[in-house]
N, CA, C and O atoms as CSV, one atom per row, in Angstrom:
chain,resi,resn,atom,element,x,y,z
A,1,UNK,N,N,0.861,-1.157,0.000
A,1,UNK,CA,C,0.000,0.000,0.000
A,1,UNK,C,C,0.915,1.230,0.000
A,1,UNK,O,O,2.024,1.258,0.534
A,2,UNK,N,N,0.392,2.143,-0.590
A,2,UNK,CA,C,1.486,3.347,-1.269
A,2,UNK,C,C,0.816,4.697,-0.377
A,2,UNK,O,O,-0.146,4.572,0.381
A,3,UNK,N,N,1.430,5.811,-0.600
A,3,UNK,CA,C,0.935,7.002,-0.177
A,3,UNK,C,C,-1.044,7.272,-0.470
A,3,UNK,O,O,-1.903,7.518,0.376
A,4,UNK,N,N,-1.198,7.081,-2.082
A,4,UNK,CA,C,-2.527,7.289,-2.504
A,4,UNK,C,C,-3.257,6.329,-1.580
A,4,UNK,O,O,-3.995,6.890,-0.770
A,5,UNK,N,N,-3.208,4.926,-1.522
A,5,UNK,CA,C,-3.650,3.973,-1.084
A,5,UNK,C,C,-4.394,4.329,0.637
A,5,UNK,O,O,-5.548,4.293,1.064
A,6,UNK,N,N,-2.992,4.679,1.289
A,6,UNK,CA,C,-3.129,5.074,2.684
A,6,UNK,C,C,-4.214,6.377,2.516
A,6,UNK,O,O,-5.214,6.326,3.232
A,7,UNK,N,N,-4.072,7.468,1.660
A,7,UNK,CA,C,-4.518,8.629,1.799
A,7,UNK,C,C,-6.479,8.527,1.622
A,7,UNK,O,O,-7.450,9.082,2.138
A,8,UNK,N,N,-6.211,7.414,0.524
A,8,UNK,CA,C,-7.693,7.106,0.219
A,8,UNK,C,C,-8.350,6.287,1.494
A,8,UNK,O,O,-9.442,6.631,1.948
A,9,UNK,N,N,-7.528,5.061,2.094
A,9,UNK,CA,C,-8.010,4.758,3.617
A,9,UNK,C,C,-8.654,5.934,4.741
A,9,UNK,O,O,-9.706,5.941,5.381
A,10,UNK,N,N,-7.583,6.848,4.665
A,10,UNK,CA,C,-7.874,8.079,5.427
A,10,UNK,C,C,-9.314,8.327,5.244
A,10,UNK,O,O,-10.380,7.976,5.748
A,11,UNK,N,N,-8.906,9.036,4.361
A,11,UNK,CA,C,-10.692,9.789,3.590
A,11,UNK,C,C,-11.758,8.869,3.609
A,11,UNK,O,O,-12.800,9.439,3.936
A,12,UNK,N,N,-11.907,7.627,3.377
A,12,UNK,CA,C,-12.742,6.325,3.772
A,12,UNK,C,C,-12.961,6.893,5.166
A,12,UNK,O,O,-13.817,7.729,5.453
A,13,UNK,N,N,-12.012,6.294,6.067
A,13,UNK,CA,C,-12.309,6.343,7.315
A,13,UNK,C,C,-12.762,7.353,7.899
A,13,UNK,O,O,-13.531,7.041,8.809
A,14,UNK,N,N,-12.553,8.898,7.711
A,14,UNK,CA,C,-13.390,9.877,8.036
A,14,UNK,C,C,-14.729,9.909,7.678
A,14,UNK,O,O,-15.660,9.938,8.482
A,15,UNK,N,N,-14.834,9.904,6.368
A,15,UNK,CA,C,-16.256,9.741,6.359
A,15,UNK,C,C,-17.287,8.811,6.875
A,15,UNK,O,O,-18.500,8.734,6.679
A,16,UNK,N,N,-16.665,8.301,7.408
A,16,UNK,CA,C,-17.217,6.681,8.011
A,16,UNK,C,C,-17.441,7.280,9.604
A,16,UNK,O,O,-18.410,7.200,10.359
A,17,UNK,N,N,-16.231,7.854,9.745
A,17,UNK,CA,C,-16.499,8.102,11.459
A,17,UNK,C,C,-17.481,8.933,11.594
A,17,UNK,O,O,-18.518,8.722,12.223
A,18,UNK,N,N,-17.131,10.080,10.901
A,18,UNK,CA,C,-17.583,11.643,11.259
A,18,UNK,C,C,-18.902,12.350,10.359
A,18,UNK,O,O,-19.466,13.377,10.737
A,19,UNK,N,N,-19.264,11.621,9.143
A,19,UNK,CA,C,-20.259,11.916,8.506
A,19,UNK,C,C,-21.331,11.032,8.350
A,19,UNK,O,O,-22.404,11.419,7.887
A,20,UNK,N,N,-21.146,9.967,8.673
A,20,UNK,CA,C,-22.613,8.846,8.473
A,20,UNK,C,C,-22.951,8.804,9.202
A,20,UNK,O,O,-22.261,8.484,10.170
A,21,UNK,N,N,-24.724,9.185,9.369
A,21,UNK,CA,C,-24.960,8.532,11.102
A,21,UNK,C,C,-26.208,7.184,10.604
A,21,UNK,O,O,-27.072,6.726,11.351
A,22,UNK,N,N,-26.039,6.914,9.632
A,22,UNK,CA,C,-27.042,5.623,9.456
A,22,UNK,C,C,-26.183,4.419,10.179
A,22,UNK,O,O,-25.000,4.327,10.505
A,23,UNK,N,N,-27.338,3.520,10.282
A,23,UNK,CA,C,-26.681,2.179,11.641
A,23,UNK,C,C,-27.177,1.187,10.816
A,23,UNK,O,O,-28.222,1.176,10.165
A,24,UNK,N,N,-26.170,0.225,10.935
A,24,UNK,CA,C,-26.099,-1.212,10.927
A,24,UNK,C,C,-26.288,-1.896,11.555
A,24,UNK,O,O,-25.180,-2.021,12.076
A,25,UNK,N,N,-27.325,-3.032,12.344
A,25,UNK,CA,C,-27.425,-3.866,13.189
A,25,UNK,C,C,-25.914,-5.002,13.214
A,25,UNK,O,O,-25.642,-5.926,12.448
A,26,UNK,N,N,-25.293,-4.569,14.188
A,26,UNK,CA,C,-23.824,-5.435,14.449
A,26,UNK,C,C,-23.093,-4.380,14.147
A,26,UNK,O,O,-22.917,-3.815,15.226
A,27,UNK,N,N,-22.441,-3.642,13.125
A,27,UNK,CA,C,-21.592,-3.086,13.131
A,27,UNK,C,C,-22.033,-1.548,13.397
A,27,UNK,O,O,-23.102,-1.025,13.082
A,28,UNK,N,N,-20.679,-0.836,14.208
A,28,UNK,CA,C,-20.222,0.490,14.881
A,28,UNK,C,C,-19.467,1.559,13.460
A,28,UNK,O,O,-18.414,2.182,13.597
A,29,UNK,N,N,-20.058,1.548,12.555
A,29,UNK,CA,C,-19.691,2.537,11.550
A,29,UNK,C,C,-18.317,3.160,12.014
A,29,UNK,O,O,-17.149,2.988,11.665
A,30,UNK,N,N,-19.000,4.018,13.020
A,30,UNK,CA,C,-17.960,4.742,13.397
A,30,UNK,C,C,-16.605,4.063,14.250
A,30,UNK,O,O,-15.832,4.905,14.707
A,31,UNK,N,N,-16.397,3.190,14.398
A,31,UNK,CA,C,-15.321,2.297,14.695
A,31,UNK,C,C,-14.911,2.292,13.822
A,31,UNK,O,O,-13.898,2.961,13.620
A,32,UNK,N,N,-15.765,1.166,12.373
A,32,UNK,CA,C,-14.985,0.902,11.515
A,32,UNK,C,C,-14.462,2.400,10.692
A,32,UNK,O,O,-13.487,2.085,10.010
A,33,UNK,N,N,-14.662,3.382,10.581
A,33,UNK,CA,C,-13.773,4.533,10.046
A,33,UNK,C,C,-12.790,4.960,10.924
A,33,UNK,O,O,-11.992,5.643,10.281
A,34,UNK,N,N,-12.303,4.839,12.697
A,34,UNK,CA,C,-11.472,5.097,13.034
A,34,UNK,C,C,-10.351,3.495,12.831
A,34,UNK,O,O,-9.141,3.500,13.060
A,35,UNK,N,N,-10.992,2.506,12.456
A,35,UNK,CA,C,-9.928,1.035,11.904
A,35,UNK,C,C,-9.313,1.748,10.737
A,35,UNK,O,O,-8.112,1.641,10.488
A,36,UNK,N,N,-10.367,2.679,9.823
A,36,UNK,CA,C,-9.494,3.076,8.687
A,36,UNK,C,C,-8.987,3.738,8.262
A,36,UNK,O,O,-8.588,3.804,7.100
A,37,UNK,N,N,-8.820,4.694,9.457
A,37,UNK,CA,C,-7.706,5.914,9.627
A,37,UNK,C,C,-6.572,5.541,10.089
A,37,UNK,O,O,-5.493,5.842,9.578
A,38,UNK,N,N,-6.745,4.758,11.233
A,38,UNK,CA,C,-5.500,4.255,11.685
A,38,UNK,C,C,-4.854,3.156,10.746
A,38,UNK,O,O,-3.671,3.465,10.892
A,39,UNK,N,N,-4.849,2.193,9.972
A,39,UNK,CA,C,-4.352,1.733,8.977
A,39,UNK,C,C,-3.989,2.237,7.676
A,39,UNK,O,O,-3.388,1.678,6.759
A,40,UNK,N,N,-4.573,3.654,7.790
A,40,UNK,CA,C,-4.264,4.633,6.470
A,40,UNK,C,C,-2.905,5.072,7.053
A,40,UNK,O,O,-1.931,4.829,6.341
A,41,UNK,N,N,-2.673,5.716,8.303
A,41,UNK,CA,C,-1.665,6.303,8.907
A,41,UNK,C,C,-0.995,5.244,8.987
A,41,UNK,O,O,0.158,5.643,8.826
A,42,UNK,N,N,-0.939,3.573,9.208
A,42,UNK,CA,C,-0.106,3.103,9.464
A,42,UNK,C,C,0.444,2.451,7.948
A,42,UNK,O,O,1.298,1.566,7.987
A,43,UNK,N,N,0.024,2.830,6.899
A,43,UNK,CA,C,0.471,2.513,6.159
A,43,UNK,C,C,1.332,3.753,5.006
A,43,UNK,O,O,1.963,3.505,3.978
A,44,UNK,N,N,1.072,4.993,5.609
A,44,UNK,CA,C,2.179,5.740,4.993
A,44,UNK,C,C,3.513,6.020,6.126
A,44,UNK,O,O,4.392,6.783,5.728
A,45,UNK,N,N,3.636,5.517,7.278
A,45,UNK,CA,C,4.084,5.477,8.121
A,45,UNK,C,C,5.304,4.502,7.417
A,45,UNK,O,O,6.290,5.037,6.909
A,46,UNK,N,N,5.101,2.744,7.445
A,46,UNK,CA,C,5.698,2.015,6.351
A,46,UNK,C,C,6.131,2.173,4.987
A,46,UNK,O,O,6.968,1.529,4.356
A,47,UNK,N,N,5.335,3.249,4.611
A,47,UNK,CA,C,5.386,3.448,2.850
A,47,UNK,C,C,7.012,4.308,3.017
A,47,UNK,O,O,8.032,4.078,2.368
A,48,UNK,N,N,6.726,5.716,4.515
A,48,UNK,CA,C,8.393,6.300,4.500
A,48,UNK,C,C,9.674,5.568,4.679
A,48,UNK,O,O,10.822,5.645,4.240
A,49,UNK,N,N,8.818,4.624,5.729
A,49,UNK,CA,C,10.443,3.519,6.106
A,49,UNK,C,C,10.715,2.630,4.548
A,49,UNK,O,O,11.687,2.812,3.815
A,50,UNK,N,N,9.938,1.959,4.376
A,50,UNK,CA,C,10.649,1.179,3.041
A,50,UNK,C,C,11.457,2.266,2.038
A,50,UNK,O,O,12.595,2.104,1.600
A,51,UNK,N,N,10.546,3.452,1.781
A,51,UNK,CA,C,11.168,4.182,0.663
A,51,UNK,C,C,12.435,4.731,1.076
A,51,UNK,O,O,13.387,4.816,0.300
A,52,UNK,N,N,12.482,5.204,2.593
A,52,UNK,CA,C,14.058,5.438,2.949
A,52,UNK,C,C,14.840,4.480,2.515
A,52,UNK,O,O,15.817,4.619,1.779
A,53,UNK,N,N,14.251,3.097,3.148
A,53,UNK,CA,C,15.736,2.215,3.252
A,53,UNK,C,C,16.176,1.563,1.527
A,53,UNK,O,O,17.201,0.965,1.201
A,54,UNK,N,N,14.931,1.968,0.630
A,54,UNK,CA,C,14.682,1.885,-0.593
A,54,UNK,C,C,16.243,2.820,-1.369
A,54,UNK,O,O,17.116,2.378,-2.116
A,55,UNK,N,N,16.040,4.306,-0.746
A,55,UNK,CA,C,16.985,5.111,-1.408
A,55,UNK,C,C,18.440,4.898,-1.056
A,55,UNK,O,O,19.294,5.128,-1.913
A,56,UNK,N,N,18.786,4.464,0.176
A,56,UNK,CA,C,19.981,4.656,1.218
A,56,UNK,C,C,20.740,3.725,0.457
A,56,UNK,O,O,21.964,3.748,0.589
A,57,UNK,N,N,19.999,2.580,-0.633
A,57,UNK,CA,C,20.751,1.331,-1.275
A,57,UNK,C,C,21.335,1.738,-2.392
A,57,UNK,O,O,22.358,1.144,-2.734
A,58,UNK,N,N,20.792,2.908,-3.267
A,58,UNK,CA,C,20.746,3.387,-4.524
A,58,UNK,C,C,22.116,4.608,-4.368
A,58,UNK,O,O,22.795,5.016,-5.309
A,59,UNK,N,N,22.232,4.942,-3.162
A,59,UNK,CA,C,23.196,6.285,-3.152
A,59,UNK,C,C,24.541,5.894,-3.126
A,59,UNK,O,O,25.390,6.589,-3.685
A,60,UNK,N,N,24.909,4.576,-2.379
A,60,UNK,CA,C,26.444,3.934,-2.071
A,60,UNK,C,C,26.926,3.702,-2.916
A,60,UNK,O,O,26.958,2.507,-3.206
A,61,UNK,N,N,27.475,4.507,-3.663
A,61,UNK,CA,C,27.912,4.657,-5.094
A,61,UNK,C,C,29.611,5.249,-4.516
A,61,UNK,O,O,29.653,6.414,-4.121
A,62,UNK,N,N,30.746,4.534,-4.496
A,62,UNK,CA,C,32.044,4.975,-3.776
A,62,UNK,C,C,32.932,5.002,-4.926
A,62,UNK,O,O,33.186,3.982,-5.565
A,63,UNK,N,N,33.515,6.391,-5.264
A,63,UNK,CA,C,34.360,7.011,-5.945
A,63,UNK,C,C,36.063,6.805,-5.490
A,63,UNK,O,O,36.011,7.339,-4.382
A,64,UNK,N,N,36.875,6.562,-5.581
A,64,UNK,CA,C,38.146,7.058,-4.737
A,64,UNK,C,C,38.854,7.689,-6.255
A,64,UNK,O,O,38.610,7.183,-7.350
A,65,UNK,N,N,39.489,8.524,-6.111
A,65,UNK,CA,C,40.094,9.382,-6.698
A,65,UNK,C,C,41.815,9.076,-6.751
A,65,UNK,O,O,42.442,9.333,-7.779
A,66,UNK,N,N,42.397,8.584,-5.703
A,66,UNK,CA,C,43.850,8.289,-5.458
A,66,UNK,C,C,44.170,7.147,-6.355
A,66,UNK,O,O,45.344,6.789,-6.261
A,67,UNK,N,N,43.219,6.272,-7.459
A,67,UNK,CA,C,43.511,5.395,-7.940
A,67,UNK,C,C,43.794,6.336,-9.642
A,67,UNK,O,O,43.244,7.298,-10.178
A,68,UNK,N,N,44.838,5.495,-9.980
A,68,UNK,CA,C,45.229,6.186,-11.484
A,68,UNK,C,C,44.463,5.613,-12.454
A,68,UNK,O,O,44.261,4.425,-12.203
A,69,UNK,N,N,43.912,6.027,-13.557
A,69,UNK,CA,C,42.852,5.856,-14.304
A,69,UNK,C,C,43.457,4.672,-15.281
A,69,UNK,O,O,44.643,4.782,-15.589
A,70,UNK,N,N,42.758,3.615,-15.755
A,70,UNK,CA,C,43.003,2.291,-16.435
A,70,UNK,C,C,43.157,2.820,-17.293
A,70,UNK,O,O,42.361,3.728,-17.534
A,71,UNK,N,N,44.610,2.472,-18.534
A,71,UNK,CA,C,44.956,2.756,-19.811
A,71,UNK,C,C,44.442,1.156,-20.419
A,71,UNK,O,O,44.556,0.885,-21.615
């Protein structure tokens, strides 16, 4: 799940908490939109850590200069 993914959870889950007041016999609406806020947040939360440790692999690119160039 990516930034959009999480962001669209978000917006799900608000409207779920904070704008519906129709009821379901068994289910708490408004629960299930704070389940899907918090899994929206916890998934751009993950989306930063992978993409860090994503870039940190791509940069170790080691130059040394003191070596004389291959004829």
């Amino acid at each position: 799940m990516y930034f959009g993914g999480s962001i669209a959870l978000i917006a799900i889950g608000a409207i779920l908490a904070f704008a519906v007041t129709d009821a379901i016999n068994g289910v708490d609406l408004t629960m299930v939109g704070y389940i899907c806020m918090a899994a929206g947040a916890l998934g751009i939360v993950l989306s930063l850590i992978v993409n860090s440790r994503r870039g940190d692999a791509a940069v170790r690119d080691t130059r040394r200069d003191d070596i004389p160039p291959a004829r």
